[in-house]
KOLDRENRO-922653 format. One line per field, with one value per residue (C-alpha): residue number from 1; residue in three letters; chain; x, y, z. Coordinates in nm, 3 decimals. Each point is the difference from the previous one (the first is absolute). Example, Ala and Ser with C-alpha at 12.3 -4.5 7.8 and 13.67 -1.06 7.14 Angstrom:
# residues 2
resi: [1 2]
resn: [ALA SER]
chain: [A A]
u: [1.230 0.137]
v: [-0.450 0.344]
w: [0.780 -0.066]
# end
This chain:
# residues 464
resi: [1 2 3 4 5 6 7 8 9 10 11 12 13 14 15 16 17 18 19 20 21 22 23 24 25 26 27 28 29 30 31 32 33 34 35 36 37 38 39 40 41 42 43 44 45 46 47 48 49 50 51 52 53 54 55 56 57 58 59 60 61 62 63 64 65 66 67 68 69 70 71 72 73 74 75 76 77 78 79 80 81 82 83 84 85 86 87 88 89 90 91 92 93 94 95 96 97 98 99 100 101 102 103 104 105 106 107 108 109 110 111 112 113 114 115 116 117 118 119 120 121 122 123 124 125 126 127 128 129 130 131 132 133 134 135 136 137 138 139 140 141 142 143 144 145 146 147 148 149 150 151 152 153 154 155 156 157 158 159 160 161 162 163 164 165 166 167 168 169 170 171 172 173 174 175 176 177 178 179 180 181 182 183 184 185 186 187 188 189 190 191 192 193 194 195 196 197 198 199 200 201 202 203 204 205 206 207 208 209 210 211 212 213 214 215 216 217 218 219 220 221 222 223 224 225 226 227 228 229 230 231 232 233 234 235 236 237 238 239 240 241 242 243 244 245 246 247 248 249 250 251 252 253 254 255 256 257 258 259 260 261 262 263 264 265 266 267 268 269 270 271 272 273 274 275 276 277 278 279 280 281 282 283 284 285 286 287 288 289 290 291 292 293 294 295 296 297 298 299 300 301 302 303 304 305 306 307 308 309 310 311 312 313 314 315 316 317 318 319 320 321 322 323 324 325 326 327 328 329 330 331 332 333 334 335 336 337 338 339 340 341 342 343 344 345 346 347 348 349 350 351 352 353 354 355 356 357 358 359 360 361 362 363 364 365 366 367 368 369 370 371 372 373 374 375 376 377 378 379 380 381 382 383 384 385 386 387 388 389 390 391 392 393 394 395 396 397 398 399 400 401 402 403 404 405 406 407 408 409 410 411 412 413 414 415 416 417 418 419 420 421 422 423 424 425 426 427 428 429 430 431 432 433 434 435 436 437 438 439 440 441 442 443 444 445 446 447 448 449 450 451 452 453 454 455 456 457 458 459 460 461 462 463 464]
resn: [UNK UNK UNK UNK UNK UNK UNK UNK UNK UNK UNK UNK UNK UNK UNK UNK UNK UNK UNK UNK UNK UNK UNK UNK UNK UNK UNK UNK UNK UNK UNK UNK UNK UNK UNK UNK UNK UNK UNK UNK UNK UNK UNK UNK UNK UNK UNK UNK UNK UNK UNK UNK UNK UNK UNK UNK UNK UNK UNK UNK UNK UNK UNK UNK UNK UNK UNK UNK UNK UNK UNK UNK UNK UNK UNK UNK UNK UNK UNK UNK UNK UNK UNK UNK UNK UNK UNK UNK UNK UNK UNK UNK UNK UNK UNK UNK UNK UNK UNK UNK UNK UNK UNK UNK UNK UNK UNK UNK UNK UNK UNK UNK UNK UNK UNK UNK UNK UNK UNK UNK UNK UNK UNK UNK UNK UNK UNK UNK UNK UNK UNK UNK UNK UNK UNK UNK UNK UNK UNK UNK UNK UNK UNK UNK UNK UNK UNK UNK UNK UNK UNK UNK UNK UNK UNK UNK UNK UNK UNK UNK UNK UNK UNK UNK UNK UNK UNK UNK UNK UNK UNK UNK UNK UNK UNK UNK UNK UNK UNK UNK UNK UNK UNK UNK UNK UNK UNK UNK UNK UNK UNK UNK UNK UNK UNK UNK UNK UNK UNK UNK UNK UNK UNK UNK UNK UNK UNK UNK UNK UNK UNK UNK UNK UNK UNK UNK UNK UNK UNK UNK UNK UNK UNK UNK UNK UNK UNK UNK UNK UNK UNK UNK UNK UNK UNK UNK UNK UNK UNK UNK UNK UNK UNK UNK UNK UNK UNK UNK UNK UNK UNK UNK UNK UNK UNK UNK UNK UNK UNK UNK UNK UNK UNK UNK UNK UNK UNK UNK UNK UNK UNK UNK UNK UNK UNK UNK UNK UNK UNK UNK UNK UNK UNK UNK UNK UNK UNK UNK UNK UNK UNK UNK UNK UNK UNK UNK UNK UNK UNK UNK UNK UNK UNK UNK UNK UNK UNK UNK UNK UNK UNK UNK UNK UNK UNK UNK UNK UNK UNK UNK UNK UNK UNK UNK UNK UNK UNK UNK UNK UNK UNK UNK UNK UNK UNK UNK UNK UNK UNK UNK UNK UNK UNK UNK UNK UNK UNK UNK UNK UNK UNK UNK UNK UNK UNK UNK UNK UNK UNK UNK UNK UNK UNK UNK UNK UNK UNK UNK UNK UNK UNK UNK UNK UNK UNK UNK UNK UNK UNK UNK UNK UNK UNK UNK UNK UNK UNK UNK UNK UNK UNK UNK UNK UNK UNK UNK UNK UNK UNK UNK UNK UNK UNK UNK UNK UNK UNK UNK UNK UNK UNK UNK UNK UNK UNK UNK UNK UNK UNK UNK UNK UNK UNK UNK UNK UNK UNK UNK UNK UNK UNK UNK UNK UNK UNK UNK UNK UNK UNK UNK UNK UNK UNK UNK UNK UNK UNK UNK UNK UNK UNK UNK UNK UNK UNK UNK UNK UNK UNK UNK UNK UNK UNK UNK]
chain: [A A A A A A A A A A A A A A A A A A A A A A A A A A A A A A A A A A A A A A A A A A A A A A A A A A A A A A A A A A A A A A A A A A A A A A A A A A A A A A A A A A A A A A A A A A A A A A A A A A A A A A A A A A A A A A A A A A A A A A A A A A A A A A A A A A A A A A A A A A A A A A A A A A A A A A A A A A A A A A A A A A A A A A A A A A A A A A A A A A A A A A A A A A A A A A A A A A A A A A A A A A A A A A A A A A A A A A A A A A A A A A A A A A A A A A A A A A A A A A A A A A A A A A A A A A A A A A A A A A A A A A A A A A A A A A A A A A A A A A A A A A A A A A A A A A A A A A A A A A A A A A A A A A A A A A A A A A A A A A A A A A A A A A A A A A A A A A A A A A A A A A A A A A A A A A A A A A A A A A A A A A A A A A A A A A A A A A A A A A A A A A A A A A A A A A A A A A A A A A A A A A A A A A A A A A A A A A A A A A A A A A A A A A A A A A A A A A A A A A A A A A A A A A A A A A A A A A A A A A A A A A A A]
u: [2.231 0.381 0.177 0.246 0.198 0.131 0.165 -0.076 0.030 -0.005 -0.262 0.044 -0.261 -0.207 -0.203 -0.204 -0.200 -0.274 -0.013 -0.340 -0.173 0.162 -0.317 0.080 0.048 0.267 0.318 0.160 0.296 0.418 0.184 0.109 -0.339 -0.064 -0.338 -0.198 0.226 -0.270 -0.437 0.089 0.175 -0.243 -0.283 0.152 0.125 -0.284 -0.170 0.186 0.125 0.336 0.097 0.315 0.108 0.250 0.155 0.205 0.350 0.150 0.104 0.294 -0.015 -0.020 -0.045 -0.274 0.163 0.052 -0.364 -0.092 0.042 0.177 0.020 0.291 0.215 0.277 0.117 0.094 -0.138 -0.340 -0.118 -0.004 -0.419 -0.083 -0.391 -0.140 -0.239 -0.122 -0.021 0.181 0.246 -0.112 0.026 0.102 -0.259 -0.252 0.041 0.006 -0.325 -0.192 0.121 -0.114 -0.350 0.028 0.052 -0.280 -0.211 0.116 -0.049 -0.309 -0.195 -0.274 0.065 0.273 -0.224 -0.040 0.316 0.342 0.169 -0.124 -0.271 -0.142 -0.228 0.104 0.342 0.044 0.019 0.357 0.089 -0.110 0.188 0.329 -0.259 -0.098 0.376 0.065 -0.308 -0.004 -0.361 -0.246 -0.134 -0.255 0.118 0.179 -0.080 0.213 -0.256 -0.086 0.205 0.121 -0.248 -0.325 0.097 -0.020 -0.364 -0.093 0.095 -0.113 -0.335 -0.010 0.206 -0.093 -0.340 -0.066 -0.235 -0.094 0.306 0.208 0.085 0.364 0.233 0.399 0.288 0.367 -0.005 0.244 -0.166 0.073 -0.255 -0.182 -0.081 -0.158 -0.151 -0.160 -0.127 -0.094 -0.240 -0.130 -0.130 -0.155 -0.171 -0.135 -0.119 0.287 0.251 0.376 0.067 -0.189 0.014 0.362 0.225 0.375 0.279 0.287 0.349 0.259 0.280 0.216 -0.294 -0.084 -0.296 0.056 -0.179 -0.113 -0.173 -0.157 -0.129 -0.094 -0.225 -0.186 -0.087 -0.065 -0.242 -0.140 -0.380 0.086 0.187 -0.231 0.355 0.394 0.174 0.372 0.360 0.221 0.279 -0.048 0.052 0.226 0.184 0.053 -0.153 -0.125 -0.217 -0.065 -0.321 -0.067 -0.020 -0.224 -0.217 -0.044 -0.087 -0.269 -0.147 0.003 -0.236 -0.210 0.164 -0.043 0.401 0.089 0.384 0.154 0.282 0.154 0.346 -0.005 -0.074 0.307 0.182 -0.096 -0.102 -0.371 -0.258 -0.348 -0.177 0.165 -0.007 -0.387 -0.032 -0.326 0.135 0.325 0.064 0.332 0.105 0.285 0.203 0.210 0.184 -0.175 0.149 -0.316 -0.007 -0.153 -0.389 0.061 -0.269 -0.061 -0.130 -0.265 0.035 -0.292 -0.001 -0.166 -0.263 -0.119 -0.054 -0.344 -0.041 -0.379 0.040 -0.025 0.232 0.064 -0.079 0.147 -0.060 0.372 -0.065 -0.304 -0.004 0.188 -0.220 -0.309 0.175 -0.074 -0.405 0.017 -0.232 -0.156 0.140 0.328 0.176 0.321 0.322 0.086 0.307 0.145 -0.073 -0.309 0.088 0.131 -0.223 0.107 0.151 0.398 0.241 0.232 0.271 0.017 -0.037 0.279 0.250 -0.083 0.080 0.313 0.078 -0.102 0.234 0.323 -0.220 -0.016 0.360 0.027 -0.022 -0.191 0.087 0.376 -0.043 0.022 0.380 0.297 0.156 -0.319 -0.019 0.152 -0.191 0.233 0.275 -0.110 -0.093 0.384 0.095 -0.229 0.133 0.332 -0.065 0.222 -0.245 -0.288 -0.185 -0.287 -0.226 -0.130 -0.410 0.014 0.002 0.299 -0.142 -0.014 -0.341 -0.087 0.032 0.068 0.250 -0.102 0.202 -0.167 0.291 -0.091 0.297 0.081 0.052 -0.357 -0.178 0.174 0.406 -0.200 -0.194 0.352 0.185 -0.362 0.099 0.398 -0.033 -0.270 0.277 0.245 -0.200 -0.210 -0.377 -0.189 -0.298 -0.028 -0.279 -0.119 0.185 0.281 -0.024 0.228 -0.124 0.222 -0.118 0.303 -0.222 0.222 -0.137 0.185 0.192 0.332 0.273 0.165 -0.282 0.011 0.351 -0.019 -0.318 0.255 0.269 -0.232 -0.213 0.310 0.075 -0.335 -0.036 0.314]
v: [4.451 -0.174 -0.219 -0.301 -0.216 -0.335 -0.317 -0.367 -0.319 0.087 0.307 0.358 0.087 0.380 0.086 0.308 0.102 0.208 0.112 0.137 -0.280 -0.285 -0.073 -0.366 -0.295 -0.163 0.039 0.166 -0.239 0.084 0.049 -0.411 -0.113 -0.161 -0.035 -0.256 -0.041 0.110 0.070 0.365 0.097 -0.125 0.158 0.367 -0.044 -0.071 0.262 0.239 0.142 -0.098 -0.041 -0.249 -0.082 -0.294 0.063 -0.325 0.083 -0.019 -0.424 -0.166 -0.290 -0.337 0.237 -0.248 -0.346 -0.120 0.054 -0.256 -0.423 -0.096 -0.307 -0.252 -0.097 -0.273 -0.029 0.301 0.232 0.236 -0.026 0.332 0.077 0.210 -0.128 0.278 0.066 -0.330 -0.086 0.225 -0.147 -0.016 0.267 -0.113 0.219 -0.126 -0.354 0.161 0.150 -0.340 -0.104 0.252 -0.048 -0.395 0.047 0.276 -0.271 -0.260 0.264 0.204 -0.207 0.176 0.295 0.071 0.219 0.247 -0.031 0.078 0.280 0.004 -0.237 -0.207 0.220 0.291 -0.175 0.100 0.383 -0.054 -0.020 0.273 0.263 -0.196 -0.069 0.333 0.090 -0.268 0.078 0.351 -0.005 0.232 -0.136 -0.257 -0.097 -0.314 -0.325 -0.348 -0.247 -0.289 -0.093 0.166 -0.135 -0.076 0.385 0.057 -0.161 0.197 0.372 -0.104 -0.113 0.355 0.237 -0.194 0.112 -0.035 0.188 -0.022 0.103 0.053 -0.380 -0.102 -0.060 0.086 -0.183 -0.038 -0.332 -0.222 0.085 -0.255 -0.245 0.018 0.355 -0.104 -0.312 0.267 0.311 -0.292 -0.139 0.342 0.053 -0.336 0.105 0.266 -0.214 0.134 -0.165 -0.002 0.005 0.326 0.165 -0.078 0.301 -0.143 0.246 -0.133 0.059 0.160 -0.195 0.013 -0.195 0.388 0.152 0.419 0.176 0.285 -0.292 -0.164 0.412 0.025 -0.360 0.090 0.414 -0.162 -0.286 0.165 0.007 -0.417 -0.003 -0.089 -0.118 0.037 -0.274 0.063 -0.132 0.240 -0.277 -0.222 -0.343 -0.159 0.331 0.178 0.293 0.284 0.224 0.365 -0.079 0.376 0.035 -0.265 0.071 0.394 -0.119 -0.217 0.286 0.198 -0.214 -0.157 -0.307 -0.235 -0.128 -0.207 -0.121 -0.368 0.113 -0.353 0.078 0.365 0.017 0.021 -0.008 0.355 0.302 0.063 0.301 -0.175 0.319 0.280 -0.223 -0.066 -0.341 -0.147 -0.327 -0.241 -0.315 -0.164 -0.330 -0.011 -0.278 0.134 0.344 0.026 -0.365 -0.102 -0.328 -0.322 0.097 0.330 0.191 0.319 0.290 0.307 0.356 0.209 0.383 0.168 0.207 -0.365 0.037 -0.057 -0.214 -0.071 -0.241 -0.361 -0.226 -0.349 0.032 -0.151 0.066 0.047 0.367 0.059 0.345 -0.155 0.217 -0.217 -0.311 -0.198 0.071 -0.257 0.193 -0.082 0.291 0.075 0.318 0.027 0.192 0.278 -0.050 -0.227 -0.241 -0.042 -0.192 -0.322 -0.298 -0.267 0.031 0.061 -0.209 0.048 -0.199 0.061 0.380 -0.056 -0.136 0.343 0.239 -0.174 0.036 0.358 0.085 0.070 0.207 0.203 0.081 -0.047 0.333 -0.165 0.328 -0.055 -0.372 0.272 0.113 -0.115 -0.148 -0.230 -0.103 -0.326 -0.069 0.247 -0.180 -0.304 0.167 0.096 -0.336 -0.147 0.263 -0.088 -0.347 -0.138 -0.081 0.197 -0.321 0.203 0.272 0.153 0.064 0.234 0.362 0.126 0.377 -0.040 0.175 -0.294 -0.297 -0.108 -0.219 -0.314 -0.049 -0.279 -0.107 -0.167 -0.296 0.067 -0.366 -0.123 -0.204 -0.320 0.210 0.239 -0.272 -0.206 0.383 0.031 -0.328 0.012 0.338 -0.163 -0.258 0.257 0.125 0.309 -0.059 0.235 -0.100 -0.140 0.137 -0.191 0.003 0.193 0.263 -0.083 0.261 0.139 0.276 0.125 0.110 0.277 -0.080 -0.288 -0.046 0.128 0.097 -0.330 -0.183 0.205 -0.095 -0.328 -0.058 0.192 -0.242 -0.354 0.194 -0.001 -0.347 -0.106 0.126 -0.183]
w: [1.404 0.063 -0.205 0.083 -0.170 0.056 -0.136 0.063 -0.132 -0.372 0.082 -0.005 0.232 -0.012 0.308 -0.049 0.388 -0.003 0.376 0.021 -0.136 0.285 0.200 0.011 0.318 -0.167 0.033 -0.283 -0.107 -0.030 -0.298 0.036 -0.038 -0.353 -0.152 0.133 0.361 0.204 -0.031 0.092 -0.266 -0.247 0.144 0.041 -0.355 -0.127 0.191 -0.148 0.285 -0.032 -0.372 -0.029 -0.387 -0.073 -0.318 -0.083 -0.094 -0.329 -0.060 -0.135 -0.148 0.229 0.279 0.120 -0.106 0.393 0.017 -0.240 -0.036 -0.326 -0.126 0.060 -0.308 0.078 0.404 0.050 -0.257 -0.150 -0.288 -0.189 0.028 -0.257 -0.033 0.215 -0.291 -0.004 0.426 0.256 0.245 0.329 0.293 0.304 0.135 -0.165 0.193 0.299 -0.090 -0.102 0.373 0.170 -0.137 0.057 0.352 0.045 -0.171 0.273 0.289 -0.106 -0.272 -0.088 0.226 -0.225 -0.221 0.257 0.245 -0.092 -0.182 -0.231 0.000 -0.243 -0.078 -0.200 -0.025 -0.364 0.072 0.144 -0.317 -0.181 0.094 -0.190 -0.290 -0.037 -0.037 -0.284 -0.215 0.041 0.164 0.220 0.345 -0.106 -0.344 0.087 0.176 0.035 -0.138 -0.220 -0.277 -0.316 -0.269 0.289 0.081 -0.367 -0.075 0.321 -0.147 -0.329 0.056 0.159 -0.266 -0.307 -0.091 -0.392 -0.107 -0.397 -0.212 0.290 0.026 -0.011 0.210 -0.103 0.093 -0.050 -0.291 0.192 0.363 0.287 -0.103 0.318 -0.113 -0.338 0.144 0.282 -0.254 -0.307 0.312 0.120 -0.369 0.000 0.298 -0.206 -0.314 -0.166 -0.195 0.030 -0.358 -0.096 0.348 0.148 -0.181 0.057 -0.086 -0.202 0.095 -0.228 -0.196 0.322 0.203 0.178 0.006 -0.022 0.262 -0.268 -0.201 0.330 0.032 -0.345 -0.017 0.277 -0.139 -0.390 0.189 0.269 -0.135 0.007 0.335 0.318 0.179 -0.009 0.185 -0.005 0.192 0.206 -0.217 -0.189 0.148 -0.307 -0.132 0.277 -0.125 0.213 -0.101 0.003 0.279 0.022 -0.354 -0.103 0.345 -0.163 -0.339 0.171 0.191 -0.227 -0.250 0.267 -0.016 0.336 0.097 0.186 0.071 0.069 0.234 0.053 -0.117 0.042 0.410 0.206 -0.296 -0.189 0.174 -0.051 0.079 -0.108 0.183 -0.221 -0.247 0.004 -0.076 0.091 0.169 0.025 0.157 0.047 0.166 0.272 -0.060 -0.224 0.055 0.351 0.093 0.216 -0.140 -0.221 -0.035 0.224 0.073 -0.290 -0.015 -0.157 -0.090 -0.081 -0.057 0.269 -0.246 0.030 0.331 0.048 -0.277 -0.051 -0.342 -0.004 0.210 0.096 0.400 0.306 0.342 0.057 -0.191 0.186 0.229 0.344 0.206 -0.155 -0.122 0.351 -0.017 -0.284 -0.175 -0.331 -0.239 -0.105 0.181 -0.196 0.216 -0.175 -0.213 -0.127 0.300 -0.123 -0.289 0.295 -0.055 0.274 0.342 0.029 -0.053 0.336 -0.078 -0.330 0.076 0.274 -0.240 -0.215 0.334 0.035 -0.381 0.023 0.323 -0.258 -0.166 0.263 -0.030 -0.379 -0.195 -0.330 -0.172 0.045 -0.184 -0.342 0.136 -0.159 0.358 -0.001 -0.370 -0.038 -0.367 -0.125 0.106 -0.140 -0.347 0.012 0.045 -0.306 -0.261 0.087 -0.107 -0.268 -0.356 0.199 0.086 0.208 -0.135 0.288 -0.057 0.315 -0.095 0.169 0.067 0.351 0.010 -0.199 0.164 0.424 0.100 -0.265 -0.344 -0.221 -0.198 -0.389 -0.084 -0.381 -0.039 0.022 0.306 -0.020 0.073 0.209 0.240 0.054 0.072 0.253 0.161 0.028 0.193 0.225 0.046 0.118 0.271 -0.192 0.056 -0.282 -0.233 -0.381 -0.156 -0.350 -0.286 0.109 0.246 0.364 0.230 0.301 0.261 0.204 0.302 0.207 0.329 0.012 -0.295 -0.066 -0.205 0.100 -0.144 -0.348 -0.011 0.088 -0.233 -0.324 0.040 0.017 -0.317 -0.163 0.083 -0.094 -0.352 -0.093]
# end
């Protein structure tokens, strides 16, 4: 066994030969090559012949910010984006993605789904390798698919089996109301009824919900519990929570989770397989920046494997080596494939690949490091406020929140809208969240210090 080393475009690269196992025809690629220049190298790597590990290098802030289109403010100037929690800006690559597909389209119509690299078929699996990294997964736990709540109903209507006192479902009181609106309809499903069987934790005085107490509800109600459906963050704090934590005190009282990654994934770094969470879905417009109505995706734990419950079947998670013999009976793929219901989206799955190319290079465990977190910065610049206008709702522990600060106006809505709408004015594109919540997520692959600095003087100016 040798080892090499090299550096590349962002990627310290670790080759590791083992001599007596090359029995190959192809070619065995330089140290220039990059993953995905050539079929070779993806077929000895994946034979395991040659073992070649790209470990993205540690980020600095706007280290990607050439990479992505901002929007124009005045002739000559961007507008300070900080609404990456809400819709990602758009990768350049990501265009040239969609393109690529449109003219395979126009050259190979149907033929598409089994020409090209990759083709149509099977197109998704590009992508897992850079999912796998983001959620923390195994081989086989993760697919791009769906969207976040249709994903939802789908690993419900699997995980959520009540069976006599073992009912309810518990949620975060306040959850994104397509949450609520999804679990309220799963126990309809069930001739259950949202008032008795919906359990919604309460936040604290400080609108935060402890981890200990999330831990505790679900030991003191497990005999109750038949599901635990929890966020990574919390959409209007900005809370993140202790995943691990709550995903052991489920485990341990035989409690089915599941998590609503939407403003955790590429924001937080996850591990859903040590964790053991039974399943996860996540969209990818926002931190991922794949765009309006992108294309989501699953996670399920792979002691779920061969999952023999109930599921809501599609021929798109039927066994490949069968699915063509349009046979009458279901033959799911193992994994968590065979949760797909309908045939891939291409171009929406395109966009996604683009999106997912920075991620390539983007350590999502350096987003935690000091160089990278711009919230902090801007959390210096509110308590340095004359009259301390803001409260920030955030939790400032940065184990405790990702790069979004939901900021609470003292003065009520009506100050706090007009504040909302004279820094829109100046060029700063955020969200208002009702009453009075203005929400900013500095995202460090494109934003940077310039913007936090920019963004602290027009606050000030705006508060006035």
């Amino acid at each position: 066994m040798q080892a090499r080393s090299a550096r590349r475009n962002g990627f310290e690269l670790e080759v590791e030969v083992e001599f007596d196992l090359i029995k190959t025809d192809h070619t065995a690629p330089t140290m220039q090559s990059t993953p995905g220049d050539d079929d070779s190298f993806a077929r000895i790597w994946q034979h395991g012949v040659i073992q070649f590990h790209w470990k993205p290098t540690t980020m600095k802030a706007a280290q990607f910010r050439q990479r992505f289109a901002f929007p124009r403010h005045g002739e000559d100037g961007e507008k300070i984006y900080f609404c990456g929690n809400s819709l990602g800006l758009m990768p350049d690559a990501a265009r040239r993605r969609v393109e690529l597909e449109m003219e395979r389209w126009a050259d190979l119509a149907v033929d598409g789904h089994f020409r090209g690299d990759p083709a149509w078929l099977g197109y998704h699996r590009q992508l897992e390798d850079v999912l796998m990294r983001l959620t923390g997964a195994a081989p086989g736990e993760t697919v791009a698919m769906g969207a976040l709540t249709v994903n939802l109903h789908l690993l419900m209507t699997s995980f959520y089996r009540p069976d006599g006192t073992r009912r309810k479902i518990l949620i975060e009181k306040g959850a994104f109301p397509s949450d609520r609106y999804a679990v309220a309809s799963q126990l309809r499903l069930h001739g259950l009824d949202p008032a008795t069987d919906l359990v919604e934790l309460e936040p604290g005085d400080d609108g935060l919900i402890e981890d200990a107490r999330i831990a505790e509800t679900i030991a003191t109600r497990a005999d109750e519990l038949a599901l635990v459906l929890w966020p990574g963050v919390q959409y209007a704090t900005g809370q993140r929570f202790d995943m691990e934590m709550i995903c052991r005190a489920a485990r341990d009282n035989g409690v089915p989770l599941g998590l609503d990654l939407a403003h955790a994934i590429g924001n937080v770094p996850l591990r859903l397989h040590d964790w053991g969470a039974d399943f996860a879905a996540w969209c990818s417009y926002k931190y991922l920046n794949a765009g309006p109505g992108a294309v989501a995706g699953m996670f399920v734990h792979e002691r779920h494997a061969d999952f023999t419950g109930p599921r809501l079947a599609g021929w798109w998670g039927h066994d490949e080596e069968t699915r063509f013999l349009m046979g009458p009976d279901f033959e799911p793929i193992r994994g968590a494939e065979g949760w797909q219901v309908s045939g891939a989206p291409i171009l929406n799955l395109a966009a996604l690949a683009g999106a997912l190319d920075v991620y390539r290079e983007a350590d999502i465990d350096s987003l935690q490091d000091s160089d990278t977190d711009l919230a902090a910065r801007i959390a210096d610049t509110v308590h340095a406020l004359p009259g301390e206008p803001l409260e920030i709702v955030t939790p400032l522990e940065r184990t405790r929140r990702g790069c979004q600060l939901s900021l609470r106006v003292r003065a009520g809505r009506d100050s706090g809208r007009a504040a909302f709408d004279r820094l829109q004015a100046d060029g700063v594109v955020g969200d208002w969240r009702e009453p009075d919540i203005i929400r900013v997520a500095p995202n460090p692959l494109y934003n940077s210090i310039q913007d936090v600095d920019r963004f602290g003087e027009i606050l000030t100016r705006s508060l006035r």
